[in-house]
Structures are given as C-alpha cells and as structure tokens.
MDAnalysis code that builds the backbone (N, CA, C; Angstrom):
import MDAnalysis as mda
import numpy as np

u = mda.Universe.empty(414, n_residues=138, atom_resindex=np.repeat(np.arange(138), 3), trajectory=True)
u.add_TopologyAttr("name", ["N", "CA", "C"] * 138)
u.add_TopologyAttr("resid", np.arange(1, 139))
u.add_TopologyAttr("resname", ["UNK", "UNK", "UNK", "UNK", "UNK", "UNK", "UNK", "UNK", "UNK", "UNK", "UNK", "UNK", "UNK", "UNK", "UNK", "UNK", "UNK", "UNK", "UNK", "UNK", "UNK", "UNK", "UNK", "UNK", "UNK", "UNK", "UNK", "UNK", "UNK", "UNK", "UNK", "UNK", "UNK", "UNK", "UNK", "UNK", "UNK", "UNK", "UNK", "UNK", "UNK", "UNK", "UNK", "UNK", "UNK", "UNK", "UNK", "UNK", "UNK", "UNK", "UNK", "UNK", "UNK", "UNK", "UNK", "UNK", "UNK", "UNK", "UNK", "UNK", "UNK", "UNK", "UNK", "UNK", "UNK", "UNK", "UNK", "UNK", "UNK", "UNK", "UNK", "UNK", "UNK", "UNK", "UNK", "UNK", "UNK", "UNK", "UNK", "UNK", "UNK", "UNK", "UNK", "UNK", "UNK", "UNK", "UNK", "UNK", "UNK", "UNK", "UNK", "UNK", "UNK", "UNK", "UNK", "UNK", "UNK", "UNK", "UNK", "UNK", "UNK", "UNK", "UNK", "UNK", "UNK", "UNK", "UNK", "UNK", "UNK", "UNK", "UNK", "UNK", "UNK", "UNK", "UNK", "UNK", "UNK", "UNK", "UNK", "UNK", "UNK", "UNK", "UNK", "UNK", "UNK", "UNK", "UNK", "UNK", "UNK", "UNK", "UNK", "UNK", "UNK", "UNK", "UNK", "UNK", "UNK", "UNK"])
u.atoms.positions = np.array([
    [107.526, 88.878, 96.450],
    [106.366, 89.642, 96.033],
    [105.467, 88.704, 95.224],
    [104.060, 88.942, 95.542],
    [103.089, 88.090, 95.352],
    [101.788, 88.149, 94.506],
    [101.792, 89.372, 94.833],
    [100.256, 90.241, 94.926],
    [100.874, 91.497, 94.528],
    [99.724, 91.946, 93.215],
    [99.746, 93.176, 92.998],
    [98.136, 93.814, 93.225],
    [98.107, 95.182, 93.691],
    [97.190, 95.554, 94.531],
    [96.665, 96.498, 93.229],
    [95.227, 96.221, 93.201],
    [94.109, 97.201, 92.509],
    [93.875, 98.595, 92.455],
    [93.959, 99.587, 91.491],
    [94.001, 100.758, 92.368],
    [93.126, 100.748, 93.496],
    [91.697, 100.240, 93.614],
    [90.640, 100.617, 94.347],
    [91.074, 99.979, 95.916],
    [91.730, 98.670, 95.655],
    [91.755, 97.556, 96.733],
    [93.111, 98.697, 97.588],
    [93.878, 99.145, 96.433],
    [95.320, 100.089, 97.324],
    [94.401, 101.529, 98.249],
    [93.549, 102.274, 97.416],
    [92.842, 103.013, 98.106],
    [92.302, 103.157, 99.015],
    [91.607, 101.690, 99.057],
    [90.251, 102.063, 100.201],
    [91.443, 101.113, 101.315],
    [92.340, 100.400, 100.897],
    [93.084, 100.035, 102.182],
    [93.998, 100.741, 102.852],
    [93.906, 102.175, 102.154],
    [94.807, 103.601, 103.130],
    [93.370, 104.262, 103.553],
    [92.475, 104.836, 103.075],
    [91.559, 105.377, 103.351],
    [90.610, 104.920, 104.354],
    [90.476, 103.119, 104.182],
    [88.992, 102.954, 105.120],
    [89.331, 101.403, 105.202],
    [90.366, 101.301, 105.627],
    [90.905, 99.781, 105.334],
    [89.346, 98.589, 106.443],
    [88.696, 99.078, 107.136],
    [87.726, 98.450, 107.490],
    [86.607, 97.961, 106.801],
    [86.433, 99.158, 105.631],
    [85.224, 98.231, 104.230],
    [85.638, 96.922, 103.314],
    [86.983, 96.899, 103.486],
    [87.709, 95.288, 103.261],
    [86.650, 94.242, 103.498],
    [86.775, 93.390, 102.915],
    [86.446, 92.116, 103.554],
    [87.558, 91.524, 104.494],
    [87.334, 90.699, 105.670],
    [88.265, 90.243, 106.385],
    [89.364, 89.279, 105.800],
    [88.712, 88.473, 104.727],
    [89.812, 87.575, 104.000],
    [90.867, 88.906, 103.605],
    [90.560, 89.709, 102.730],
    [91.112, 90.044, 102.166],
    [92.089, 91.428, 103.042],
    [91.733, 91.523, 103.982],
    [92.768, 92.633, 105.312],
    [93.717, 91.725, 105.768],
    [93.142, 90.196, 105.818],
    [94.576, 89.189, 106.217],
    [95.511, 88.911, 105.150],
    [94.789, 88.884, 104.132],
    [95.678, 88.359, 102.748],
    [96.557, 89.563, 102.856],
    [96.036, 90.908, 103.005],
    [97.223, 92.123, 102.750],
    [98.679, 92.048, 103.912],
    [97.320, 91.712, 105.282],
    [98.658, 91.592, 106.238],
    [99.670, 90.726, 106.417],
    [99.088, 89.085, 105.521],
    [100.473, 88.517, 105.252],
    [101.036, 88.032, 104.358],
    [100.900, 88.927, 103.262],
    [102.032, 88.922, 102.361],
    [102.745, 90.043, 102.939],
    [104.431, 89.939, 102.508],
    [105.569, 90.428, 103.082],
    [105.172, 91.739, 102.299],
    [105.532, 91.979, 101.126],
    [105.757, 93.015, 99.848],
    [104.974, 92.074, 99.271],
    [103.816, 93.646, 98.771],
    [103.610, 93.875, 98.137],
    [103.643, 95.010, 96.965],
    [102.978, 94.465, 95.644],
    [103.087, 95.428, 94.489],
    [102.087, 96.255, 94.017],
    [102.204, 97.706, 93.586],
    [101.235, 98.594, 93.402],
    [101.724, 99.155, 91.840],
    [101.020, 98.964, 90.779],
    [101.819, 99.240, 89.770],
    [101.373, 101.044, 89.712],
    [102.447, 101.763, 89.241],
    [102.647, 103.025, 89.014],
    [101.608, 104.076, 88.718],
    [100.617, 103.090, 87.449],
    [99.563, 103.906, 87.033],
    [98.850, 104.214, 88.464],
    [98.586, 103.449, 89.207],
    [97.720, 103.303, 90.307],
    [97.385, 104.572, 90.899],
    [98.983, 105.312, 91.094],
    [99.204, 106.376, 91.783],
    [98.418, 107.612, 90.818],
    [98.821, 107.662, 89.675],
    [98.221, 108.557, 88.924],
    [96.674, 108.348, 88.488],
    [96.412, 106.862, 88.754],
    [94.445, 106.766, 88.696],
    [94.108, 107.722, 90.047],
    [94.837, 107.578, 91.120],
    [94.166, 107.755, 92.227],
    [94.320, 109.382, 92.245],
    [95.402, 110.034, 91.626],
    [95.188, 111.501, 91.775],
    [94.062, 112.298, 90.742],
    [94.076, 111.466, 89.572],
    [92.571, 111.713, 88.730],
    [91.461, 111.437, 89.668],
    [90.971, 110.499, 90.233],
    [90.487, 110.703, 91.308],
    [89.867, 111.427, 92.065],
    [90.834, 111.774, 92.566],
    [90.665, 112.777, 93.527],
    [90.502, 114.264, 92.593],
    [91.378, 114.634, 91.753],
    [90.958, 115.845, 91.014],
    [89.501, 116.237, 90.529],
    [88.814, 114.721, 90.170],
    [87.357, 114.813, 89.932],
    [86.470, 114.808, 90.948],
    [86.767, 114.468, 91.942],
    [86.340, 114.949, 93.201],
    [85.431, 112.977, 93.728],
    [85.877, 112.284, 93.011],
    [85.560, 110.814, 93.389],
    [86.825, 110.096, 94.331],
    [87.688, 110.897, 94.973],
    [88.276, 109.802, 95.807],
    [88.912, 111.363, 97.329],
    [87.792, 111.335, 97.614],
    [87.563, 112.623, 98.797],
    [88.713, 111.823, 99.870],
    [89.827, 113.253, 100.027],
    [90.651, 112.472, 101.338],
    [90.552, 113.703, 101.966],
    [91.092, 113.355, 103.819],
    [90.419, 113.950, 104.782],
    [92.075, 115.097, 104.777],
    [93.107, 114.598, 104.310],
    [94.203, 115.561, 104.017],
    [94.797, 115.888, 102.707],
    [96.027, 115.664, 102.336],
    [96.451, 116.287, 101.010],
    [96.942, 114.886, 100.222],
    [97.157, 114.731, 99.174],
    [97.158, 114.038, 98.348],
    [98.849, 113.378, 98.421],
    [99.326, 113.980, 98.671],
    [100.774, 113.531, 99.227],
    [100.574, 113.103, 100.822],
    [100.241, 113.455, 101.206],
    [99.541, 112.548, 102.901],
    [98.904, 111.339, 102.373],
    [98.223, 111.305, 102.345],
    [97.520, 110.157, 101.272],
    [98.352, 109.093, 100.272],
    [98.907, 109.186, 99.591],
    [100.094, 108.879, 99.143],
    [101.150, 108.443, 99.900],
    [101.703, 109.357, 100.568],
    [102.899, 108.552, 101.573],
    [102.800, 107.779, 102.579],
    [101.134, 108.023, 103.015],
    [100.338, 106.729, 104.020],
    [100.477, 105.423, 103.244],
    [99.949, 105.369, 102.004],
    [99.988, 104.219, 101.387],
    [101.197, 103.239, 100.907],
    [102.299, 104.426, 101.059],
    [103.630, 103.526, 99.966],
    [104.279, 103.427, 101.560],
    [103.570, 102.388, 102.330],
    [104.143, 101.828, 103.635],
    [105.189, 100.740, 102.839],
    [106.583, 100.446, 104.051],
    [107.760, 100.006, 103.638],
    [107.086, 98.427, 102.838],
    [106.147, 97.839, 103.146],
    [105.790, 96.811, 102.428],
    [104.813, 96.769, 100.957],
    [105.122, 97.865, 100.208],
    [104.456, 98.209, 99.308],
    [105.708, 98.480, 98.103],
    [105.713, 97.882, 96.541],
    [106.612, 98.216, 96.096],
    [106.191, 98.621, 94.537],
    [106.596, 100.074, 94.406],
    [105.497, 100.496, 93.073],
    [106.434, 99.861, 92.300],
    [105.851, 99.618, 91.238],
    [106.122, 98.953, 89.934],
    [105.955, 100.158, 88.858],
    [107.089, 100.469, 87.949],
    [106.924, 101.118, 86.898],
    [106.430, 100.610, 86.221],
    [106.158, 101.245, 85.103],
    [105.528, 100.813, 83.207],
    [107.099, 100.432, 82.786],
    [107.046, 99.789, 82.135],
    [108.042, 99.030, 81.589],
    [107.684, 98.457, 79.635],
    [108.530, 98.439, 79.132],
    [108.169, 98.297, 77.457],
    [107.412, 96.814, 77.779],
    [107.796, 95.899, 78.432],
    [107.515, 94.775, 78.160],
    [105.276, 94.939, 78.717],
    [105.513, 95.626, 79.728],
    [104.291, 96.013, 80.392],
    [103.117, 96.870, 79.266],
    [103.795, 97.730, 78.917],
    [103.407, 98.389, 77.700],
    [102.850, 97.424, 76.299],
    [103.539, 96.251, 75.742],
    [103.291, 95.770, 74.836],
    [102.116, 94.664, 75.334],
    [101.988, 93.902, 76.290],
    [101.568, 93.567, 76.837],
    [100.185, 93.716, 76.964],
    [100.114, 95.099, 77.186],
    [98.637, 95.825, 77.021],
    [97.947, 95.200, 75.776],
    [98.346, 95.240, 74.856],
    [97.852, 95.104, 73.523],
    [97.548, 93.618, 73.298],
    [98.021, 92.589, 74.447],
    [98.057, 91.586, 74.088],
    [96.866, 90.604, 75.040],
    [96.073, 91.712, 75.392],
    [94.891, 91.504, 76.450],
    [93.772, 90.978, 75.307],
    [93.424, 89.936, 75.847],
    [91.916, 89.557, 74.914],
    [91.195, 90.612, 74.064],
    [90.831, 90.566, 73.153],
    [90.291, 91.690, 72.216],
    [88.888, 92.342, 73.321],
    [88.049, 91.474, 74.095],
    [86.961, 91.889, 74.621],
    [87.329, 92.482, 76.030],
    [88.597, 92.689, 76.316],
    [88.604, 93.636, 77.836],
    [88.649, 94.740, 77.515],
    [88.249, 94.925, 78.499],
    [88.086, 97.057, 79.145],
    [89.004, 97.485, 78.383],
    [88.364, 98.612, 77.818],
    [89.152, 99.663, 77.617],
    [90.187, 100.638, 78.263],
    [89.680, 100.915, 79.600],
    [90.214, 101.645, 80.514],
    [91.651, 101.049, 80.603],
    [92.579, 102.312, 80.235],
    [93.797, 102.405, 80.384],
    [94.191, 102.127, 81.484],
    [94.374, 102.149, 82.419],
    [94.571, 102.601, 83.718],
    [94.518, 100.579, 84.369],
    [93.535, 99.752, 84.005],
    [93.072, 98.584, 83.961],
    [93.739, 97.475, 83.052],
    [94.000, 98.102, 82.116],
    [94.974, 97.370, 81.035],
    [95.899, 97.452, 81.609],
    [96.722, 98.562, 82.317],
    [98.209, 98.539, 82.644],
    [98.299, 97.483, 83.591],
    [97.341, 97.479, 84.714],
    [97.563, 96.655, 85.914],
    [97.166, 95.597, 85.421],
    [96.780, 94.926, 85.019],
    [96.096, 93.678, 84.472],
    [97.464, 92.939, 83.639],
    [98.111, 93.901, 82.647],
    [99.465, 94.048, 81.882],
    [100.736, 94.026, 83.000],
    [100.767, 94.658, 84.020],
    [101.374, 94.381, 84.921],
    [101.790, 93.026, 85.562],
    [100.533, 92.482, 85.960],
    [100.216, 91.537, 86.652],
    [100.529, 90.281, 86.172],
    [100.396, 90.092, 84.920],
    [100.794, 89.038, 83.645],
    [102.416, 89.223, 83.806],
    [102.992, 90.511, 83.183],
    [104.523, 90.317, 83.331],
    [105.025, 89.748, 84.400],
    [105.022, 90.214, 85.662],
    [105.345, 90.027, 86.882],
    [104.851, 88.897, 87.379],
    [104.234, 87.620, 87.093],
    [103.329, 86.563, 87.433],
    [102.858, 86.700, 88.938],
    [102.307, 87.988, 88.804],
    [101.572, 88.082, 90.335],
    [99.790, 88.047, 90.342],
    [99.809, 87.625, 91.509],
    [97.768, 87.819, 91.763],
    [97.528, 89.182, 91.930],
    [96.875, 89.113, 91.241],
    [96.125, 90.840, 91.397],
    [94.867, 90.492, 92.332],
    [94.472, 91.403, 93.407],
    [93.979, 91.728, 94.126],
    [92.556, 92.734, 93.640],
    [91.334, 92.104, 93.580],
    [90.597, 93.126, 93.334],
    [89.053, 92.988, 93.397],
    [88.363, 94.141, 92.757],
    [86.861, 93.626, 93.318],
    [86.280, 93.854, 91.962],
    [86.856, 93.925, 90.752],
    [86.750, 94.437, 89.941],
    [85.872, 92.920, 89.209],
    [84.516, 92.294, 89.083],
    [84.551, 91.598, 88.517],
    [84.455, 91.299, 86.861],
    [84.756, 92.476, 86.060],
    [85.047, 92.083, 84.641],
    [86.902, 92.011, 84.679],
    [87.451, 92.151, 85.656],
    [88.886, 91.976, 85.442],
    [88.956, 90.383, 85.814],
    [88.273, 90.011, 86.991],
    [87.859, 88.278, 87.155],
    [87.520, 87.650, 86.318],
    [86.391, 88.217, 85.464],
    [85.724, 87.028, 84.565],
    [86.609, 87.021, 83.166],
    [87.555, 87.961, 83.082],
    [88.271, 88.252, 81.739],
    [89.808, 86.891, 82.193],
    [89.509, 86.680, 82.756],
    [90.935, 85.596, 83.143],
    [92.065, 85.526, 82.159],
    [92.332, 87.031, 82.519],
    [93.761, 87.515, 81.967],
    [94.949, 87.456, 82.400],
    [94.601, 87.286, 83.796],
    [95.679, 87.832, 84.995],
    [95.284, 86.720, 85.618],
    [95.811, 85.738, 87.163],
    [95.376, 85.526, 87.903],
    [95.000, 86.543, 89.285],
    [93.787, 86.389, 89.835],
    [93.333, 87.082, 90.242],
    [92.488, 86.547, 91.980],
    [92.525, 87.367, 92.736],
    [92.143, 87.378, 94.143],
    [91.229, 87.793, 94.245],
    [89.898, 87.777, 94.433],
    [89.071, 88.741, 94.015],
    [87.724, 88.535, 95.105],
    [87.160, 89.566, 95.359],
    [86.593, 89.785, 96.563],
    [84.999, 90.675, 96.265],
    [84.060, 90.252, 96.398],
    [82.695, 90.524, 95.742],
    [82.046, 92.137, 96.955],
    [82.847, 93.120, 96.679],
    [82.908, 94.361, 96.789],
    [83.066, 95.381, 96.869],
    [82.599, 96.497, 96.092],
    [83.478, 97.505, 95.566],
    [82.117, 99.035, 96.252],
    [82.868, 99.058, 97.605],
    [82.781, 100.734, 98.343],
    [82.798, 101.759, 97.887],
    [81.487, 102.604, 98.140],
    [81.944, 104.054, 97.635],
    [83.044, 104.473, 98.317],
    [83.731, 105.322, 97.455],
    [85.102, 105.932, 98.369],
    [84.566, 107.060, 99.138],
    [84.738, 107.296, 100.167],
    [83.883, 107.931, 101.619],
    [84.912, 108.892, 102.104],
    [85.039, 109.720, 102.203],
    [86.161, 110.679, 103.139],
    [87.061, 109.836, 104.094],
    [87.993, 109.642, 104.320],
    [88.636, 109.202, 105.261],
    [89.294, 110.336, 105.832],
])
C-alpha cells in the first residue's frame, strides 16, 4: 500500500471516475491496494446528507461500489489522532482534512488529491492533480 485516496479523489472515482485526469485513473489502476482513511466514509455521508454529493442510488450502494477488494479503509488510530495536532499551525482547519493528511504522515503514504492547500501545505507527500469537479449525480 502506497497511496492514500482523498475523500473527493475516492468519490468522484466511484461516481464519475471519467472527470479524473488520465494520469491520475492510471495511477489508481496500478497501484495494487490502496488506502481510504475512515473519516472519508463519514465526510462522504455528510455529503450527501447536505445534499452536495447527489448519488443515483443509496448510500450503502455507493459505499460498497467503492470499498472494491483493492481499497483498504484505514481507521483513526491514537497515533493518527495526535498527529493531527502536529500539522503546521497554518493548515486547514477542517477536521475531516487533518485526519487524512494525519493519516497519510503515519502510514508514509502519497495522498492523492486535488486539494491544492493540502499540496502547498507540504505536510504529507502528495500526488496531486489540478482539478476539483462538481460532484454531478452519478
């Protein structure tokens, strides 16, 4: 395991995996396992509860599309948790961003994303891909 996946980059690659950039649909298809840290799952059902991540079935369809056998969620973990706190004083606030970012550091994996204040904060090493899709019905 290599790569840990963004909530947005895990989303739109179950939902609309074609608004990808092409680097980045090959990078997914060849790494073996990959990692999705835990929060991810629970950003993406806030989400959807607010009515910003529209799916064309149920949220557990959606969900069990995504946790394909090469996908491996990652819990919160104390070390992940403390971690958080140990993010540059000037990053995001967003919880949800700290964890994966906190994730990504423990686990010495590339995070995957389009997120460019998670790039320019060079907290994490990072994969990063210059676009971020409205999330569209799939």
């Amino acid at each position: 395991m290599t790569h840990l996946l963004d909530t947005a980059t895990w989303a739109n690659s179950v939902t609309m995996p074609a608004v990808l950039p092409e680097r980045v649909r090959r990078r997914l298809q060849a790494t073996e396992k990959k990692a999705l840290a835990s929060v991810s799952l629970l950003e993406c059902a806030i989400l959807h509860r607010l009515g910003r991540l529209d799916l064309a079935g149920t949220l557990q369809d959606f969900s069990e599309a995504g946790l394909a056998e090469d996908i491996q969620v990652v819990e919160l973990s104390p070390q992940v948790c403390v971690e958080t706190n140990a993010l540059p004083p000037d990053f995001q606030r967003d919880p949800f961003d700290r964890s994966i970012v906190a994730t990504a550091r423990c686990l010495d994996l590339t995070l995957i994303t389009a997120d460019p204040a998670i790039r320019d904060s060079r907290a994490c090493r990072v994969d990063y891909y210059p676009f971020k899709p409205s999330r569209l019905r799939a």
